[in-house]
VONUPA-749049 format. One line per field, with one value per residue (C-alpha): residue number from 1; residue in three letters; x, y, z. Coordinates in nm, 3 decimals. Layout:
REM VONUPA-749049
n	[NUM/...]
res	[ALA/...]
east	[X/...]
north	[Y/...]
up	[Z/...]
This chain:
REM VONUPA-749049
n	[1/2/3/4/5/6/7/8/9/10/11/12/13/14/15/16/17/18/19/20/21/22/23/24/25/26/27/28/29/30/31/32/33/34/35/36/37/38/39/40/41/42/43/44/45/46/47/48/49/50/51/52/53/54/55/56/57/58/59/60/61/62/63/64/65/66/67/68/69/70/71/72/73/74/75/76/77/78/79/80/81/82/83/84/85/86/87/88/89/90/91/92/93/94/95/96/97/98/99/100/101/102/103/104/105/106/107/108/109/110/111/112/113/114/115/116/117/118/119/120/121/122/123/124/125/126/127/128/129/130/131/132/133/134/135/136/137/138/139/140/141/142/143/144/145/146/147/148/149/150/151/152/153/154/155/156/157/158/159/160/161/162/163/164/165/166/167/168/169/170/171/172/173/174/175/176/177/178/179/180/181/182/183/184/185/186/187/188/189/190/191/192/193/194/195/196/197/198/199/200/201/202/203/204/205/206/207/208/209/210/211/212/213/214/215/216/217/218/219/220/221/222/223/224/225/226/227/228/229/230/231/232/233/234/235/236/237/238/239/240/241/242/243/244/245/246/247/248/249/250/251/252/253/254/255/256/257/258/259/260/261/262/263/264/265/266/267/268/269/270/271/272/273/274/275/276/277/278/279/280/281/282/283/284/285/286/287/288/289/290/291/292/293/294/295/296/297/298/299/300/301/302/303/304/305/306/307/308/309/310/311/312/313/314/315/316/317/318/319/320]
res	[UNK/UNK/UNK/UNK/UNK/UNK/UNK/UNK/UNK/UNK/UNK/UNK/UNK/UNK/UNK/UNK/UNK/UNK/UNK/UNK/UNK/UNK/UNK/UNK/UNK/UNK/UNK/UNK/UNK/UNK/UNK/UNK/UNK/UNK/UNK/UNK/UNK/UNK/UNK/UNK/UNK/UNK/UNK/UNK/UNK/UNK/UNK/UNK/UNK/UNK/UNK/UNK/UNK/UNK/UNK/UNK/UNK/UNK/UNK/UNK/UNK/UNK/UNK/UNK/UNK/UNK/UNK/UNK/UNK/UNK/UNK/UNK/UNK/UNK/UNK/UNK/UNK/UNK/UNK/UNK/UNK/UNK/UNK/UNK/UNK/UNK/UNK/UNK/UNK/UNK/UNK/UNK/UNK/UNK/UNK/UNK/UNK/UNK/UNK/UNK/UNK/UNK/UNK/UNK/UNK/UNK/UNK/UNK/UNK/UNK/UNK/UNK/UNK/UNK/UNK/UNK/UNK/UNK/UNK/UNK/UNK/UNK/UNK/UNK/UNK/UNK/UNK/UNK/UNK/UNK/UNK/UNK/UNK/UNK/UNK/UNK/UNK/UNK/UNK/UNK/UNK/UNK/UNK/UNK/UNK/UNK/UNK/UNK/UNK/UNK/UNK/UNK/UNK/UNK/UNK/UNK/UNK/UNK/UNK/UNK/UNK/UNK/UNK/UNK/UNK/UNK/UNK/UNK/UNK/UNK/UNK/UNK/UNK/UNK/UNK/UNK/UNK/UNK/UNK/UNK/UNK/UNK/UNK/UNK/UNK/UNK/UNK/UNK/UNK/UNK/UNK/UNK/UNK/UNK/UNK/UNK/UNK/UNK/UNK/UNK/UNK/UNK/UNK/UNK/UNK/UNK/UNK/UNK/UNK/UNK/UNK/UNK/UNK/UNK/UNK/UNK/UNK/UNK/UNK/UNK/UNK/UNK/UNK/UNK/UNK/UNK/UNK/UNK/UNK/UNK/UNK/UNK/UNK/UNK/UNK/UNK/UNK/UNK/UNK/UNK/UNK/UNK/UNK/UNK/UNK/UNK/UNK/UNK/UNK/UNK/UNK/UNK/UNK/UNK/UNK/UNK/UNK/UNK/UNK/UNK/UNK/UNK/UNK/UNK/UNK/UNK/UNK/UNK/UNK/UNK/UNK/UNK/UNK/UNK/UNK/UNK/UNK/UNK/UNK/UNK/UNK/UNK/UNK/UNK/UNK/UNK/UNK/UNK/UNK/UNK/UNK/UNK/UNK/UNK/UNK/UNK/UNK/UNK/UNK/UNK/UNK/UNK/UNK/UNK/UNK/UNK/UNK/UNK/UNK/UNK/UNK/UNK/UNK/UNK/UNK/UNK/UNK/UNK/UNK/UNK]
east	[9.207/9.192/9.517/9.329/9.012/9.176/9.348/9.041/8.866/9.121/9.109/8.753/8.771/9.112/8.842/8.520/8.724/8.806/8.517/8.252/8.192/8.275/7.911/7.865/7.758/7.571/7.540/7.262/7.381/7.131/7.158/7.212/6.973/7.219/7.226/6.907/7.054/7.204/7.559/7.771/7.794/7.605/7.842/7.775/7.598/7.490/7.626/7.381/7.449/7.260/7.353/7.192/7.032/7.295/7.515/7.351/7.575/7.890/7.661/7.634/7.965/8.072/7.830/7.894/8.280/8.242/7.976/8.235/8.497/8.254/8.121/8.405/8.198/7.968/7.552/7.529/7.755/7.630/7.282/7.362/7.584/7.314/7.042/7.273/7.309/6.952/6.863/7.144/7.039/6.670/6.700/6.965/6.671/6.409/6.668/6.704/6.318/6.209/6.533/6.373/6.014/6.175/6.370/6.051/5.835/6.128/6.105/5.740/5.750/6.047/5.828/5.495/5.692/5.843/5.435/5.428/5.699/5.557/5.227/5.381/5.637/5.339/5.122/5.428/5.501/5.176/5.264/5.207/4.930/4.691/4.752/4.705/4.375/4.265/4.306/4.164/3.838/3.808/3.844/3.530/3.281/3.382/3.396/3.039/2.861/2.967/2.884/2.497/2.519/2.564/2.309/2.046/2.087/2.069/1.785/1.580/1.712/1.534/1.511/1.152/1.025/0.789/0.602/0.556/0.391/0.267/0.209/0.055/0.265/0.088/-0.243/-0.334/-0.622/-0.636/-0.761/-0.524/-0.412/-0.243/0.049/-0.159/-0.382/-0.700/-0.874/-0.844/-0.835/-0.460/-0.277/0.036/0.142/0.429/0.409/0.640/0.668/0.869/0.940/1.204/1.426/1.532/1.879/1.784/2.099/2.311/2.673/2.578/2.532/2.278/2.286/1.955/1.788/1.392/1.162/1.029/0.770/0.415/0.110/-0.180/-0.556/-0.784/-0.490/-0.344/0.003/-0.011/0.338/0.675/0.943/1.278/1.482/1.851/2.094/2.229/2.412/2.237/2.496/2.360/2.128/2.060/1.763/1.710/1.427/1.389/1.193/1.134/0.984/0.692/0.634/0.332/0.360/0.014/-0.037/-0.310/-0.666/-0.879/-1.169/-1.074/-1.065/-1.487/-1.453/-1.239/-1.455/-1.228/-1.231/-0.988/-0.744/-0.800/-0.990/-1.302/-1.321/-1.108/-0.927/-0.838/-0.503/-0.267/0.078/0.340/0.687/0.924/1.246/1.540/1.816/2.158/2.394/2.747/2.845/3.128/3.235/3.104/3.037/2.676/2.525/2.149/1.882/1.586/1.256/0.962/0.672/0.441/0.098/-0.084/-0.435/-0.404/-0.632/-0.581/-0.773/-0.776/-0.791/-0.487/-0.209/0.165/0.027/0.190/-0.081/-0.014/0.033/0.076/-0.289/-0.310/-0.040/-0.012/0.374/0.445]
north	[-0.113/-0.424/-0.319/0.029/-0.133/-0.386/-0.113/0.087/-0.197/-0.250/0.097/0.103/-0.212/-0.008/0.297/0.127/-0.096/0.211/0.398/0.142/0.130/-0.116/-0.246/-0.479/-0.858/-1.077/-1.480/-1.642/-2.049/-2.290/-2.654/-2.854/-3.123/-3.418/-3.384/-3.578/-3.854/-4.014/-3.894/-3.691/-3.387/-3.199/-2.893/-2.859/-2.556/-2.377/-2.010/-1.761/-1.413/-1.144/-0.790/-0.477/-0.265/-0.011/-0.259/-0.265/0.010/-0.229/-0.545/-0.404/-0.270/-0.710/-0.765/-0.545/-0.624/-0.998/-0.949/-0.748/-1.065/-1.343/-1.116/-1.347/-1.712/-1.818/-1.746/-2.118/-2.277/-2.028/-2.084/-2.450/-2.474/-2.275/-2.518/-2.805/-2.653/-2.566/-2.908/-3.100/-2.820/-2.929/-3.300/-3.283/-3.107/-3.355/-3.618/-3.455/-3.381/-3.736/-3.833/-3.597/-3.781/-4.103/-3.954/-3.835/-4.129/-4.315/-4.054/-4.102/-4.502/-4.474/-4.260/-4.517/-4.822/-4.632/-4.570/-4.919/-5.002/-4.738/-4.901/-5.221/-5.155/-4.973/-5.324/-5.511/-5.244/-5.297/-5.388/-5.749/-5.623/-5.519/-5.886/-6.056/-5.875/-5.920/-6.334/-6.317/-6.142/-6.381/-6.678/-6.589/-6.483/-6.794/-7.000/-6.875/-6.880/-7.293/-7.334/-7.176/-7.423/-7.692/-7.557/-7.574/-7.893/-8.019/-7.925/-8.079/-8.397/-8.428/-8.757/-8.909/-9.138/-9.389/-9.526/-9.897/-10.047/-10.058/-10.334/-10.371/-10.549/-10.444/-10.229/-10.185/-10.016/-10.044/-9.787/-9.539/-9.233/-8.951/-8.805/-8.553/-8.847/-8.814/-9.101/-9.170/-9.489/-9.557/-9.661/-9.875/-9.991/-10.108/-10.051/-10.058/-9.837/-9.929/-9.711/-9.636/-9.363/-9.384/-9.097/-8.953/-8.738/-8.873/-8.682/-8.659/-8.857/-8.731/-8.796/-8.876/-8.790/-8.723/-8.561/-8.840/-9.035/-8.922/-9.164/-8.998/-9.054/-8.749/-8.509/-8.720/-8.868/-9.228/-9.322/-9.167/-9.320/-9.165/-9.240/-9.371/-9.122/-9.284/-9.183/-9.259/-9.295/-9.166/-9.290/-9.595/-9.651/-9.851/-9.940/-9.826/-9.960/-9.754/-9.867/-9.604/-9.728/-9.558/-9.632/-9.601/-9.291/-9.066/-9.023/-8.822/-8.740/-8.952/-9.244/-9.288/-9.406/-9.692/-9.999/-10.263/-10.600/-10.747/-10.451/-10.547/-10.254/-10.427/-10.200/-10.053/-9.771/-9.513/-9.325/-9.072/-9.125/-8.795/-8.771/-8.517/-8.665/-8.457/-8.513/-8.275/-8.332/-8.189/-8.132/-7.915/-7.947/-7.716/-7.457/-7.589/-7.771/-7.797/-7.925/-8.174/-8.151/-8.469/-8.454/-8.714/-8.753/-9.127/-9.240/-9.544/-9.781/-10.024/-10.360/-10.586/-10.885/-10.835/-10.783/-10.838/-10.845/-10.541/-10.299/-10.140/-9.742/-9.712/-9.530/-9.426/-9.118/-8.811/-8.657/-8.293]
up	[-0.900/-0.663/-0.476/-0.416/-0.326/-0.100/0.096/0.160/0.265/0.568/0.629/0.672/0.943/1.085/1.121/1.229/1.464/1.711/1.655/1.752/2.180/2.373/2.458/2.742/2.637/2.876/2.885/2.972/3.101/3.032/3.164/2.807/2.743/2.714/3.118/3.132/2.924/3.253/3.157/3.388/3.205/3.498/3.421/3.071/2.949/2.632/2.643/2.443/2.397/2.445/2.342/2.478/2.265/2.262/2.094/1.744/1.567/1.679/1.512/1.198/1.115/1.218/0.960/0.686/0.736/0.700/0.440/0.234/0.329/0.212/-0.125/-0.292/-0.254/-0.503/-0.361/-0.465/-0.250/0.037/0.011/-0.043/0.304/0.482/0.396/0.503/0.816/0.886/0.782/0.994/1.334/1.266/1.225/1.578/1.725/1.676/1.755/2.073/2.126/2.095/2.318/2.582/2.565/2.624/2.894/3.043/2.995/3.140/3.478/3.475/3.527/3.772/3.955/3.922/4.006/4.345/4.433/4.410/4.603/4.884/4.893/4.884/5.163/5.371/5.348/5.466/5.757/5.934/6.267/6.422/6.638/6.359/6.223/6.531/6.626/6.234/6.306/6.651/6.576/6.210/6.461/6.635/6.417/6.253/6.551/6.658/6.288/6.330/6.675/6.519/6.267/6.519/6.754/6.481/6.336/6.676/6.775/6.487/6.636/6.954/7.114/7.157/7.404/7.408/7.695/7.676/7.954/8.325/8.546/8.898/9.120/9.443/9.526/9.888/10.070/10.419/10.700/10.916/11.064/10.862/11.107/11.248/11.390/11.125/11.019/10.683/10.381/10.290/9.978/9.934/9.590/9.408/8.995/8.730/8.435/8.121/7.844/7.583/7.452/7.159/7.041/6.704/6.655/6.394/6.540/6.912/7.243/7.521/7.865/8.045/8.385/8.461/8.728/8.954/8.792/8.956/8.943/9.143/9.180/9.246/9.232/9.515/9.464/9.574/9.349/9.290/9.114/8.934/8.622/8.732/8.440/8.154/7.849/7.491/7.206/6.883/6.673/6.959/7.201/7.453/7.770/8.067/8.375/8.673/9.010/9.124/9.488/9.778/10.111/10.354/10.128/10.299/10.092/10.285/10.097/9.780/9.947/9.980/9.624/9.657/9.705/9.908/10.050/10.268/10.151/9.799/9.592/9.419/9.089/8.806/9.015/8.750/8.808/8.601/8.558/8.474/8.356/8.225/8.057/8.013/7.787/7.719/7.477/7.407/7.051/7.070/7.417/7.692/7.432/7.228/7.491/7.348/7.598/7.508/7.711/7.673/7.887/7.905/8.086/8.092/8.124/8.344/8.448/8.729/8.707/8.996/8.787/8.615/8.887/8.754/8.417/8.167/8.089/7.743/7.712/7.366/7.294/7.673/7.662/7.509/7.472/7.404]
């Protein structure tokens, strides 16, 4: 019974071996998954077959041949090798899953840390120019906000000056001819003012010069004089005198006033005294230069009785 049943089992493979067609199979190459791991196995490839659909009758005489084969084995020790190998294909698939994320989260910071590198390599490949112009321009805005500072706290340190005294050294009236050959009373005089300047500026010097010195009587200037330049170091003073001299100054009209005798006036002759000071100082070389203006105007009054005595000016001026 098993010889007989043995034999007609080969002759039904010998039979269905011929008669099934030759039916075309096509392979479908896909790049394997290990290729990402880094290892050179850029040529390896999973082969999958795929029949065409005429190729099903050919299919299922395969498997009802090996099924007839494998009827021998026990369904516990099949069932128990398929599960092994379901269980060993599904745990080498998760194995290779999670290898893939790493693989991928690995790509994905290469990728960051060349950005990086780009913007990194970009800063550094600005040309020399850029930097150049970038230092030049930051040198003067800061160079000019200091210069500003400089300028302002300056100019709350103006110098002041203070007039002291005057004193009558000579006062003159005689009659004479102006040059046009008029008859008029003429002044000579010799005066000298005193004053002081004192430097306020705690990091600066100033250097000093004045309009002429102006003493006049009815709008008529009868006395110049002019402040010889100095330099003031900071936070110094120091007195000045200045000589205001007339010579046979013409008064026309003015002159009716003027009481005399022998050449010598009689009365208080009341007279006006002027003066502008200027003083510049440097504070960062030729660049902040600020300029310091005092005028002063003085109520004078000449007395006859006190010649070459100092005549105080303290109350007698007003500065601006």
């Amino acid at each position: 019974m098993s010889s007989t049943h043995h034999a007609k089992t080969d002759s039904e493979v010998t039979s269905l071996a011929p008669s099934s067609p030759n039916r075309p199979v096509y392979y479908v190459q896909s790049p394997s998954r290990d290729s990402h791991d880094g290892e050179k196995t850029t040529n390896s490839f999973h082969s999958t077959p795929i029949l065409s659909p005429m190729g099903s009758p050919g299919r299922q005489s395969r498997d009802s041949s090996s099924t007839r084969y494998s009827g021998s084995l026990k369904p516990s020790t099949q069932k128990s090798s398929t599960n092994g190998s379901r269980s060993s294909s599904s745990r080498h698939h998760q194995h290779r899953h999670r290898k893939g994320e790493k693989q991928q989260w690995k790509e994905f910071d290469a990728i960051e840390e060349e950005g990086l590198l780009d913007d990194d390599g970009y800063r550094k490949g600005l040309p020399r120019r850029c930097y150049f112009l970038a230092f030049v321009v930051g040198f003067f805005v800061l160079f000019t906000f200091f210069s500003l500072i400089l300028w302002g706290a300056s100019r709350n340190q103006k110098p002041v000056v203070t007039m002291r005294s005057i004193s009558f050294n000579e006062f003159g009236i005689q009659a004479g001819m102006d040059s046009s050959g008029v008859a008029t009373e003429m002044v000579s005089m010799n005066s000298t003012v005193k004053m002081r300047f004192r430097n306020t500026g705690t990091f600066f010097g100033v250097h000093v010069t004045s309009t002429p010195l102006v003493l006049s009587f009815s709008q008529l200037t009868v006395a110049t004089g002019s402040v010889k330049k100095f330099y003031q170091r900071r936070k110094s003073q120091r007195t000045v005198a200045v000589t205001l001299i007339g010579s046979k100054i013409p008064l026309y009209g003015g002159g009716a006033d003027l009481i005399s005798k022998e050449g010598k006036p009689v009365a208080a002759v009341s007279l006006v005294l002027d003066l502008k000071v200027r003083a510049r100082a440097y504070v960062l070389g030729r660049v902040v230069k600020p300029k310091f203006y005092n005028t002063v105007q003085c109520s004078v009054v000449m007395d006859p009785k006190k010649m070459n005595v100092p005549i105080s000016l303290k109350k007698s001026c007003t500065y601006l």
